[in-house]
C-alpha positions, 0 to 999 in steps of 0.5 A: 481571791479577788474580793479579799484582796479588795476588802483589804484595799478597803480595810487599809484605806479606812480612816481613824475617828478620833474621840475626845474624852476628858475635856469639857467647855473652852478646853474640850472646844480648842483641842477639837478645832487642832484635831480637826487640822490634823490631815487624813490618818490611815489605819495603817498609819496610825502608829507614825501619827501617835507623835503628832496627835499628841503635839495637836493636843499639847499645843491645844491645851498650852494655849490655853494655859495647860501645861501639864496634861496626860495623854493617852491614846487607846486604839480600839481592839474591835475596831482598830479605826476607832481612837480614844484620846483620853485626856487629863488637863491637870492644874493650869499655868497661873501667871506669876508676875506681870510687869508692865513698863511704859516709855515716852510720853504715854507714861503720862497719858491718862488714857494708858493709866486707864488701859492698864487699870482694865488690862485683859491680862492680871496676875494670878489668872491662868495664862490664856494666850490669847488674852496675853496677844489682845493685851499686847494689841491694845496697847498699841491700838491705843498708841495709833489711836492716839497719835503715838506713830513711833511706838513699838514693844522694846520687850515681850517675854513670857517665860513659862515655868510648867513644873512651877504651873507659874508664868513670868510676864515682861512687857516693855513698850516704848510710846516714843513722842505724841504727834500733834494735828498739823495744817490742813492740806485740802484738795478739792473742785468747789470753793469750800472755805465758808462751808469747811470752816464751821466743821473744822473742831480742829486746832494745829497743835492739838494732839493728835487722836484718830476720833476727831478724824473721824468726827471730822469726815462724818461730819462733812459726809452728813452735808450732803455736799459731796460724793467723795471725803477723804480725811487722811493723816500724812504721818510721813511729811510730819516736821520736827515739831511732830506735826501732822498734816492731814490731807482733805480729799473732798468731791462735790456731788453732782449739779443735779441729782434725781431720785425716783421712789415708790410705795405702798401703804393701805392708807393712801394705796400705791404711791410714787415719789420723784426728788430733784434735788441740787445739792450745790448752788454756790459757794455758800452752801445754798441748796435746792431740794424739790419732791413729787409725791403722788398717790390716789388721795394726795398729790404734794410738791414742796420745794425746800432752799437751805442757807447754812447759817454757820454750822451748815449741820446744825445752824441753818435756815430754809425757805419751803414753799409747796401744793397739796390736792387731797380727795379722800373721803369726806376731804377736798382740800386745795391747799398752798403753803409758804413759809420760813424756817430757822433750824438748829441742832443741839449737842443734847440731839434735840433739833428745834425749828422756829418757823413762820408759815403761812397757808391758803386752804379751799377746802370742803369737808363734808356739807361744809364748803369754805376757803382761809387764810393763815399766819402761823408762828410757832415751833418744834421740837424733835429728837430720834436715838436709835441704836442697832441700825435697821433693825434697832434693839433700843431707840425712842423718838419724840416730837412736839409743836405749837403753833398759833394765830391772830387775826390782828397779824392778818389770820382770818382765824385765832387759835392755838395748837399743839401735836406731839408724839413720842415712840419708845422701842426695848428689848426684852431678851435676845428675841423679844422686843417692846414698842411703845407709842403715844400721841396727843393733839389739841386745838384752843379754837372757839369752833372747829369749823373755823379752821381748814381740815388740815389743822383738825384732828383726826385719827385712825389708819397704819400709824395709829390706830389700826383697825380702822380707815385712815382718819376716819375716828372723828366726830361726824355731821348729821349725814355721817360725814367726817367733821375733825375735832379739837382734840385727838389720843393716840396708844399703842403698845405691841409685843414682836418675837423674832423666830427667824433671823430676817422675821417676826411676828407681832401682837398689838393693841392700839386705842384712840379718839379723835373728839371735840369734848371727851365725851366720844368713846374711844377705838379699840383696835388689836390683832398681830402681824408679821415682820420683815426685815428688809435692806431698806427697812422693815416690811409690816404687814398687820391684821387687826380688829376693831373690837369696839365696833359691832361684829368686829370688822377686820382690816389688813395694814401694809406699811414699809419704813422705820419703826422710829 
């Protein structure tokens, strides 16, 4: 008696399962989601909840513009848990008319003639409530956008004839008037006047659009003067004239900031950074960034004071001056470097910088023991587009210099030299992806030994060609040793397939040389690794083989930073 009384208990406490039939796709999808939300149902309770189980399904199909459906729900005979909803959708509401009114001084604006010519909703497509909210919500994300604060909706009807499978759209919206930029209301703790004028593309009187806002604060966050922006329109205080204030909040950075980094690559092994950087000096705008890089082959400090010119993002000048030891294979170099930097930034993305450097090199280079002097003029060219953030999708990155020297300017050498590269980065498909890079060096100079081994040309190494040792493809001396040359070709191209969300494996092929005459063969490098994508940027980690070289020597390549 016992067991059956509990194998009752049992019995009424088992739940329906309920199966839907007769959807498909977005249909099938939306019912499911409101099926779900329906509580517990009993088996015993199963006749109570026919009303609402059916009120889930109706209310899931009118939303998306089925009026009309056939609801059946068949309780199975052997398992009475068990619940068929069978579901006809019948022919969906198709919206008859749709008039759409404008008032105020949106009537004219082009930008809501345009909305409307791209409306999420059109006549004689099925009602999808959803779509009609979005339409509705577009319009007035447009009017905040463009300064239509007062704007609301006098009218929005949708009138739904389900026997007529017809809808009846009536939308009225009253813009009201389009405010304008007012004064610039700027609180700050520095003197900014002379750094905030060249930013400022704002006019009082203008009207009013929530893009220049935001152009605004992006623009004085990337100074790198200030650790707080706030550009906020003061809608409120607006005068009759429909002006607005806007409130600049602005929070200078510290007087000194230090930033300690390190790193691993296999070409130059682990490496540690330190920056000290004073980000406000005056109230000109002048700054002061010095960097430590240390490493087993290379030691670096450079020193870097910027004078904004006008524009103190895209118009400015800097002063550099800095120290380099190098001791890396057949490479000692003593190296003292000065110089002055004009920069300017175009609209196009390009960024040139027309320089005067000077440099002191004792170096030796392989049997070769010798010191120089240079004055050297020239410029640069550089331009970075990427798009995806840290893991880009499409981007590409270019950059070209020529520089040269006279020893009528004082130079103990005459030559003149260019470098250039340029990286390339598409995808294919959702998880496939191409990178692409070339690289071209050359050097017009009567004999290569005459210029310090920091203006030869050498290749191979992680950026390059991988495969072999860091700068170690170049002509060499009678005793083997490296010798830098006048002309040096760079190719890569390799494949990555994304198999995880944070993971990649890759296969390459790169080829290279550095050569005085072309004459050299060129490096053969190729292999596959894997990708790892990380807060701070991706991690590689590549095994590649130098198949040019006899029994096709192997090498690990440990690199960590952007791919553009």
């Amino acid at each position: 008696m016992m067991a059956l009384m509990l194998f009752s208990l049992v019995a009424r406490a088992e739940e329906v399962d309920l199966r839907l039939r007769g959807l498909d796709g977005e249909l099938k999808d939306n019912t499911q989601v409101y099926l779900d939300q329906l509580p517990a149902i009993e088996v015993e309770q199963f006749p109570r909840f026919r009303q609402q189980i059916t009120t889930a399904v109706t209310d899931s199909l009118q939303a998306l513009g089925y009026y009309n459906p056939e609801i059946e729900l068949v309780q199975s005979e052997q398992n009475p848990a068990r619940v068929t909803v069978r579901v006809t959708p019948g022919e969906p509401v198709r919206i008859r008319t749709l008039n759409v009114q404008l008032q105020g001084d949106a009537e004219t604006d082009p930008a809501f003639a345009e909305l409307q010519s791209n409306f999420a909703i059109r006549q004689g497509q099925v009602l999808h409530h959803d779509n009609y909210e979005k339409a509705k919500a577009s319009l007035l994300s447009l009017a905040l956008r463009r300064g239509y604060f007062d704007a609301a909706y006098r009218t929005s009807r949708v009138r739904v004839t389900p026997w007529e499978k017809a809808a009846d759209v009536d939308l009225s919206f009253d813009s009201g008037p389009r405010y304008r930029f007012g004064e610039l209301k700027v609180d700050t703790d520095r003197p900014v006047e002379r750094l905030l004028n060249p930013l400022v593309q704002i006019e009082p009187g203008e009207p009013y659009h929530a893009s220049r806002l935001a152009e605004f604060s992006r623009s004085l966050s990337s100074t790198r003067y200030f650790k707080q922006v706030e550009v906020l329109p003061m809608v409120a205080e607006a005068d009759e004239q429909y002006r607005v204030p806007l409130s600049v909040v602005l929070r200078a950075r510290a007087d000194n900031e230090v930033e300690v980094g390190v790193g691993v690559s296999t070409d130059e092994g682990p490496r540690t950074s330190v920056n000290w950087e004073k980000p406000w000096i005056n109230s000109l705008g002048h700054s002061l960034t010095t960097s430590l890089k240390v490493s087993a082959p290379s030691q670096d400090v450079t020193l870097v004071y910027k004078i904004p010119r006008g524009h103190p993002l895209e118009d400015y000048y800097t002063i550099q001056g800095g120290y380099q030891r190098l001791d890396q294979d057949d490479t000692v170099s003593d190296r003292l470097v000065a110089g002055v930097h004009r920069w300017n930034i175009q609209q196009n993305g390009w960024t040139r910088d027309v320089f005067l450097r000077s440099e002191y090199e004792s170096y030796t280079q392989g049997e070769q023991e010798d010191e120089s002097f240079l004055l050297i003029p020239g410029v640069s060219f550089s331009r970075t587009r990427v798009r995806g953030g840290l893991d880009p999708h499409w981007g590409d990155a270019q950059t070209a210099t020529l520089e040269l020297s006279e020893p009528w300017w004082g130079s103990d050498t005459r030559f003149v030299r260019f470098w250039g590269r340029s990286k390339w980065l598409r995808t294919l498909t959702e998880d496939h992806r191409l990178l692409a890079r070339a690289e071209q060096g050359a050097v017009w100079v009567d004999n290569v030994e005459e210029l310090p081994p920091s203006l030869r040309f050498f290749t191979g190494g992680d950026t390059t060609v991988r495969g072999y040792s860091y700068q170690s493809i170049t002509p060499l001396d009678e005793n083997g040793d490296r010798l830098g040359a006048k002309y040096a070709t760079a190719l890569s191209l390799e494949y990555d397939y994304r198999f995880a969300p944070k993971w990649r494996v890759a296969t390459f092929v790169d080829s290279g040389t550095a050569t005085n005459d072309y004459r050299d063969d060129w490096k053969v490098g190729t292999g596959f690794g894997l990708r790892w994508l990380t807060p701070v940027g991706p991690v590689r980690l590549d095994l590649a083989f130098a198949v040019t070289e006899e029994d096709t020597p192997w090498r690990l390549h440990f690199t960590l930073g952007p791919e553009l």
